[in-house]
N, CA, C and O atoms as a printed pandas DataFrame, in Angstrom:
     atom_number atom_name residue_name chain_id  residue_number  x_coord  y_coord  z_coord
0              1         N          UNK        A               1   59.975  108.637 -177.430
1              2        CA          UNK        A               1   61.014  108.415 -178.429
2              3         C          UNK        A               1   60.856  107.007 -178.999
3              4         O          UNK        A               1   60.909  106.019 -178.266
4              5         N          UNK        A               2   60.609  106.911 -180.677
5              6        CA          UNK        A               2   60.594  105.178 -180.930
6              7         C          UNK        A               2   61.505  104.976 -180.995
7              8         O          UNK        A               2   62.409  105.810 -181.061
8              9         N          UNK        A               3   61.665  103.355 -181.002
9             10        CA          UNK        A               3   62.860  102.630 -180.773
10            11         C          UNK        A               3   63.513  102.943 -182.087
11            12         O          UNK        A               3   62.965  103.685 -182.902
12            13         N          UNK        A               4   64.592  102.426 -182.283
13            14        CA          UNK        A               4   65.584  102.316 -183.757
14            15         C          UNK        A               4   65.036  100.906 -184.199
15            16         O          UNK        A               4   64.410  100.323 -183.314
16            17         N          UNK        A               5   65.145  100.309 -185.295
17            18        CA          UNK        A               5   64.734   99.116 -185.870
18            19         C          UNK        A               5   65.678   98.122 -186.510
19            20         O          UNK        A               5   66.050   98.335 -187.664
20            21         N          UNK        A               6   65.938   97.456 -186.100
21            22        CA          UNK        A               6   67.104   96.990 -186.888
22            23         C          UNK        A               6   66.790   96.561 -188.630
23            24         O          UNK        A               6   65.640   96.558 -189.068
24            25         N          UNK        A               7   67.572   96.337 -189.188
25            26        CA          UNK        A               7   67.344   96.224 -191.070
26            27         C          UNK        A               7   66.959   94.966 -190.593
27            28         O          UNK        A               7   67.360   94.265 -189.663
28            29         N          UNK        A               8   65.771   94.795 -191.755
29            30        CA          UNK        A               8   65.379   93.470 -191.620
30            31         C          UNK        A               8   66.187   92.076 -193.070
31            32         O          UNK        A               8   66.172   90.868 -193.304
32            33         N          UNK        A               9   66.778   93.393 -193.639
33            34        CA          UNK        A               9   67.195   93.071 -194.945
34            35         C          UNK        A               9   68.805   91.538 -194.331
35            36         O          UNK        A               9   69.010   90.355 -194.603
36            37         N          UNK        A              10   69.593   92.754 -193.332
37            38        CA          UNK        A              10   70.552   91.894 -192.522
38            39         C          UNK        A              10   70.203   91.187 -191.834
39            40         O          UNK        A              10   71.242   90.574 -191.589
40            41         N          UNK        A              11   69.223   90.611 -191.090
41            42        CA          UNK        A              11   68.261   89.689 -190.052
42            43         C          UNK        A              11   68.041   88.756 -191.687
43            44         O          UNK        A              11   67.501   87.724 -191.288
44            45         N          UNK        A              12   68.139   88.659 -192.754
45            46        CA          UNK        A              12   67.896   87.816 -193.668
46            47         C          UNK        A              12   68.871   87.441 -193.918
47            48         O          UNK        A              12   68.952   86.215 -193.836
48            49         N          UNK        A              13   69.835   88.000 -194.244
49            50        CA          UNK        A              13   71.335   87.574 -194.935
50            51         C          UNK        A              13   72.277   87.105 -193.794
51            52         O          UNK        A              13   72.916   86.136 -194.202
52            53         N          UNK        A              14   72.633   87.459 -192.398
53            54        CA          UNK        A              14   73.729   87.483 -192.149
54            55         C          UNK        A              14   73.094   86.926 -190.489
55            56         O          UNK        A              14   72.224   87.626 -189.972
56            57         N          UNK        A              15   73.357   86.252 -190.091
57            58        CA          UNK        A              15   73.811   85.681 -188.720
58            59         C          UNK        A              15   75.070   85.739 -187.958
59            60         O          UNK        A              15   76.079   85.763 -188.662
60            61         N          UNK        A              16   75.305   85.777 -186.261
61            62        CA          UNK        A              16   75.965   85.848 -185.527
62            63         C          UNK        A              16   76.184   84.669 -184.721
63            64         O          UNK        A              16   75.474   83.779 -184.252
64            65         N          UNK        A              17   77.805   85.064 -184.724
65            66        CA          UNK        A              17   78.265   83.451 -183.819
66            67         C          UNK        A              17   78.303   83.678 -182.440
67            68         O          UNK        A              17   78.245   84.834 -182.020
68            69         N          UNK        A              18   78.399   82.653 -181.625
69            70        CA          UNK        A              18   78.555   82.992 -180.128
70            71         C          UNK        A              18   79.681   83.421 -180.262
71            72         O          UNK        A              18   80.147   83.656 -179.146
72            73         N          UNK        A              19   80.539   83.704 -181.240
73            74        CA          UNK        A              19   82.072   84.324 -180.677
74            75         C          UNK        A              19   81.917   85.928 -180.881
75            76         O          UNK        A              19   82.838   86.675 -180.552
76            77         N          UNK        A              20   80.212   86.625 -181.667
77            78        CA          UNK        A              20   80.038   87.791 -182.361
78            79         C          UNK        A              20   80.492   87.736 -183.325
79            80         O          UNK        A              20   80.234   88.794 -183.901
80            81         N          UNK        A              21   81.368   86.779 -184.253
81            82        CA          UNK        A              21   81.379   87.387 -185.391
82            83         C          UNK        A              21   80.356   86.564 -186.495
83            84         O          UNK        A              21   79.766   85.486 -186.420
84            85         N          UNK        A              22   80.467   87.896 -187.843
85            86        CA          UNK        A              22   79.584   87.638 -188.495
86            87         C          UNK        A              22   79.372   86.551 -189.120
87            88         O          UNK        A              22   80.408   85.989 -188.763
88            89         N          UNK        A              23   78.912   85.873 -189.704
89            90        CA          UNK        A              23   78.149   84.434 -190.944
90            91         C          UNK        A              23   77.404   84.948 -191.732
91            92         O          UNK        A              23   76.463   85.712 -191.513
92            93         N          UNK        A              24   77.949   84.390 -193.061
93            94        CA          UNK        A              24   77.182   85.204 -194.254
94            95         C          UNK        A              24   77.502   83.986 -195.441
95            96         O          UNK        A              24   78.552   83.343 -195.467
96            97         N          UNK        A              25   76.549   83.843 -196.255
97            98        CA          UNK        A              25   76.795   83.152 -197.189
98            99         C          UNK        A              25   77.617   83.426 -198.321
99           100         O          UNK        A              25   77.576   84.551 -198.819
100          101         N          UNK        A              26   78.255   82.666 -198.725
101          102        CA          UNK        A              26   79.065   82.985 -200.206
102          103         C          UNK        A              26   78.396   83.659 -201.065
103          104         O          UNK        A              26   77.179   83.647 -201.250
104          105         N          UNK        A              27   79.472   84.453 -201.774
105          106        CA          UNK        A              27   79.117   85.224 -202.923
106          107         C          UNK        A              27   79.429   84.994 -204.121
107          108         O          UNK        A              27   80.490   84.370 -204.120
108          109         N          UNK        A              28   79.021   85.189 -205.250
109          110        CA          UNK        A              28   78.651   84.945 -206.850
110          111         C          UNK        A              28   78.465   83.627 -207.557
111          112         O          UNK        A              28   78.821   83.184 -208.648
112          113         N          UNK        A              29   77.815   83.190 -206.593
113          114        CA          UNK        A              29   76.922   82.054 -207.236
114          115         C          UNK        A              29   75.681   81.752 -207.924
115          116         O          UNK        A              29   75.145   80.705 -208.287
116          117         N          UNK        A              30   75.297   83.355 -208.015
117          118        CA          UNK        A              30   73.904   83.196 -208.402
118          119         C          UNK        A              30   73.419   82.961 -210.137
119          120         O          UNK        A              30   72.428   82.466 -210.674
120          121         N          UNK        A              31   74.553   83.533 -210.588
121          122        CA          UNK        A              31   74.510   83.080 -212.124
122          123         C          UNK        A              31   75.968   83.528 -213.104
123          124         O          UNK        A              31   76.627   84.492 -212.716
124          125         N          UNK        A              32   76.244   83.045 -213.908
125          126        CA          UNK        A              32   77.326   83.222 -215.268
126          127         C          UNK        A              32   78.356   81.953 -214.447
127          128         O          UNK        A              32   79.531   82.269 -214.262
128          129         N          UNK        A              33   77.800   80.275 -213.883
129          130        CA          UNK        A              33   78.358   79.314 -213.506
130          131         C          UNK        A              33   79.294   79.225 -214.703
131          132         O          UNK        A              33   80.515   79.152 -214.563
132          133         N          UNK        A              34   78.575   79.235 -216.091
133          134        CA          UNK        A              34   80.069   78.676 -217.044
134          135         C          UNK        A              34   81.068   79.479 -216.934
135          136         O          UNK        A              34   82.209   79.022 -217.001
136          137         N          UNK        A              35   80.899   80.487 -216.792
137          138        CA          UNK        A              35   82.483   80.855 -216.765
138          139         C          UNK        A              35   83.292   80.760 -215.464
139          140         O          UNK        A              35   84.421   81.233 -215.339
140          141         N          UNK        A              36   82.625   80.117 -214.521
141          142        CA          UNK        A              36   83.279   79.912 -213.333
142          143         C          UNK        A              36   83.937   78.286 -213.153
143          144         O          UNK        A              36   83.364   77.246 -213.476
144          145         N          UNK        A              37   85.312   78.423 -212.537
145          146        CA          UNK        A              37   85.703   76.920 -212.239
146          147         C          UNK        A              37   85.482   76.705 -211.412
147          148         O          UNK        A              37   85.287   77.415 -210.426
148          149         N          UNK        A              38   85.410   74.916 -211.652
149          150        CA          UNK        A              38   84.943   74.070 -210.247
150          151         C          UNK        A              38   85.382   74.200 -209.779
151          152         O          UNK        A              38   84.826   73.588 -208.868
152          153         N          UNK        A              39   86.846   74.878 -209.039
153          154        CA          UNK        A              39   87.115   74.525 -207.934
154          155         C          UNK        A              39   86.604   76.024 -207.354
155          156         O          UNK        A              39   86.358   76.046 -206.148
156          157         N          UNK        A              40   86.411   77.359 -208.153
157          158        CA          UNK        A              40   85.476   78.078 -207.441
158          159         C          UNK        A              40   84.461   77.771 -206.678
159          160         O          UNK        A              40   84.378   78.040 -205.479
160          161         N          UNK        A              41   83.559   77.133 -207.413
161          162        CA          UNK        A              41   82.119   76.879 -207.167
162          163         C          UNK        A              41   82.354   75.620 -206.118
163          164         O          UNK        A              41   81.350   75.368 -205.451
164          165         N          UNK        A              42   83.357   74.897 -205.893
165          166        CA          UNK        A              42   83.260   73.913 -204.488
166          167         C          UNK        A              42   84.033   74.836 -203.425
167          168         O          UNK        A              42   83.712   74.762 -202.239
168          169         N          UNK        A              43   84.893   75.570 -203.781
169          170        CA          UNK        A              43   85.030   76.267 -202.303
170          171         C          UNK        A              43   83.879   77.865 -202.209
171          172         O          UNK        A              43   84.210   78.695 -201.361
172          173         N          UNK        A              44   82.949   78.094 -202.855
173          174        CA          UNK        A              44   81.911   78.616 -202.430
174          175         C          UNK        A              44   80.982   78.697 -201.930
175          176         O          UNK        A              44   80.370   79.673 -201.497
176          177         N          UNK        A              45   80.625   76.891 -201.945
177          178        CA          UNK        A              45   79.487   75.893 -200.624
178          179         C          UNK        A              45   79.726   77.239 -199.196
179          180         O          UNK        A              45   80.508   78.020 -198.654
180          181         N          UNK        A              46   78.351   76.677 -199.224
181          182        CA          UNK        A              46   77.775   77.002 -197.503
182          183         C          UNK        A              46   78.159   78.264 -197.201
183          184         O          UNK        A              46   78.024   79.089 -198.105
184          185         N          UNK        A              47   78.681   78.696 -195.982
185          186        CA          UNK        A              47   78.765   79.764 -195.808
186          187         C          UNK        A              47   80.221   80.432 -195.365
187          188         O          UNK        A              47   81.112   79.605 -195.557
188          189         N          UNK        A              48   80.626   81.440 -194.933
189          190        CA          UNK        A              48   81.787   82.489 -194.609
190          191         C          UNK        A              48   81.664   82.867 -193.438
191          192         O          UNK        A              48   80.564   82.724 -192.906
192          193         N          UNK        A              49   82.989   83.584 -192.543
193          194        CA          UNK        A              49   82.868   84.590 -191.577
194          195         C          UNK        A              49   83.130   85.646 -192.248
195          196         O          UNK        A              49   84.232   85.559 -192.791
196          197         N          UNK        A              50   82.575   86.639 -192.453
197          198        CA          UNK        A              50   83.352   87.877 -192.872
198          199         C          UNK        A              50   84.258   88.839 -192.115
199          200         O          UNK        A              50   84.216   89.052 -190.904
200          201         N          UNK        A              51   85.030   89.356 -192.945
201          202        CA          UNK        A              51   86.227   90.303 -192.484
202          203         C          UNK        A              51   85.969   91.582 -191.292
203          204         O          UNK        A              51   85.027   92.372 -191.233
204          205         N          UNK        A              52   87.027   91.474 -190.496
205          206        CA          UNK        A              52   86.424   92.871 -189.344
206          207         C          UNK        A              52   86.231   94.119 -189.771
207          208         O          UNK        A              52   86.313   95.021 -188.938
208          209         N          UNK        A              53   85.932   94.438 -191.166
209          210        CA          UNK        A              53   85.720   95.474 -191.579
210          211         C          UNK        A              53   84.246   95.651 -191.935
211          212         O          UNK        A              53   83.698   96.730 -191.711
212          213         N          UNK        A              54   83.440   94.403 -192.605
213          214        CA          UNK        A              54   82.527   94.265 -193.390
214          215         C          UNK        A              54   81.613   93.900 -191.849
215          216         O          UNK        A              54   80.404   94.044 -191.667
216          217         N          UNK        A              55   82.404   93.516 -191.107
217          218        CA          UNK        A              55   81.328   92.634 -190.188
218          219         C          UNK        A              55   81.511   93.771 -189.453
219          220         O          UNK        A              55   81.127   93.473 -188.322
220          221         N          UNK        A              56   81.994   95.244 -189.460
221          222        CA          UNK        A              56   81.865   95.994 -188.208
222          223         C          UNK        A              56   80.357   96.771 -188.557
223          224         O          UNK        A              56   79.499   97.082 -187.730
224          225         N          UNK        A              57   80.307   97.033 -190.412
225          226        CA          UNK        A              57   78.903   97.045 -190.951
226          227         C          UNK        A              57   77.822   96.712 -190.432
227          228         O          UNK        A              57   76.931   97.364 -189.888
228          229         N          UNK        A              58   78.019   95.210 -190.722
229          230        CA          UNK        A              58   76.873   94.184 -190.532
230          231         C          UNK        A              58   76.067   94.731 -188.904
231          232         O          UNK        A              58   74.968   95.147 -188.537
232          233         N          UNK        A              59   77.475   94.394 -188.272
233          234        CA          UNK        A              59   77.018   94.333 -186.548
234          235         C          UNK        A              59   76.096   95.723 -186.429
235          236         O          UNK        A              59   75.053   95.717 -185.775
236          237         N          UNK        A              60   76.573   96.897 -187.113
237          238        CA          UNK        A              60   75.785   98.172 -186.783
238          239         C          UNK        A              60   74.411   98.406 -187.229
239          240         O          UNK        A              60   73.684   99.355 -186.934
240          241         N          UNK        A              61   74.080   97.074 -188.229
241          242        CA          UNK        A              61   73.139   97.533 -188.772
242          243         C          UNK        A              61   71.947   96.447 -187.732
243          244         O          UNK        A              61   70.732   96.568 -187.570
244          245         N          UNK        A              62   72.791   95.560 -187.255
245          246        CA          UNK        A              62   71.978   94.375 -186.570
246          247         C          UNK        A              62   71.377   95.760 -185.020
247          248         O          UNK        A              62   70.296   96.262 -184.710
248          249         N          UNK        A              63   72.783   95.858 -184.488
249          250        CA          UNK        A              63   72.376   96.525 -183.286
250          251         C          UNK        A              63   72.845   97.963 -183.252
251          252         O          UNK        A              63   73.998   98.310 -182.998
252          253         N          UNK        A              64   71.410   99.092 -183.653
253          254        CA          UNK        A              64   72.015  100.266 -184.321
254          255         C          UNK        A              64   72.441  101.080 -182.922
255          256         O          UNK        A              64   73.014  102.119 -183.248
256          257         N          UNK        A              65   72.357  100.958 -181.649
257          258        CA          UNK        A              65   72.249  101.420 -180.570
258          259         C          UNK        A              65   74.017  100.935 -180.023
259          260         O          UNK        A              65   74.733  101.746 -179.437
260          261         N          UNK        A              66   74.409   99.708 -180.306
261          262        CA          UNK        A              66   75.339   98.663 -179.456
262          263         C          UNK        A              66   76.672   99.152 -179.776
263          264         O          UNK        A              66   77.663   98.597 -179.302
């Protein structure tokens, strides 16, 4: 029987804390900045935990077995 594989796509985007939950970088920064305000674009720095819904996703796709 082969193993399951985890997405390599989430092993790119999203990291885990020692507490298990997820880390993921901010979202919609990648372009249409003018129409966005600064104070968007300074509280969009660095990164997020995401929500126990999105991160129950994430986690399944990290460990498809767990």
């Amino acid at each position: 029987m082969p193993k399951i594989k985890t997405k390599s796509g989430a092993k790119k985007r999203f990291s885990l804390t020692a507490s298990g939950k997820v880390k993921a970088g901010q979202a919609g920064k990648r372009h249409g900045m003018v129409k966005r305000t600064q104070r968007f674009i300074r509280n969009a720095r660095g990164t997020t935990i995401l929500c126990d819904a999105d991160a129950k996703v994430v986690i399944k796709m990290f460990l498809p077995n767990g």
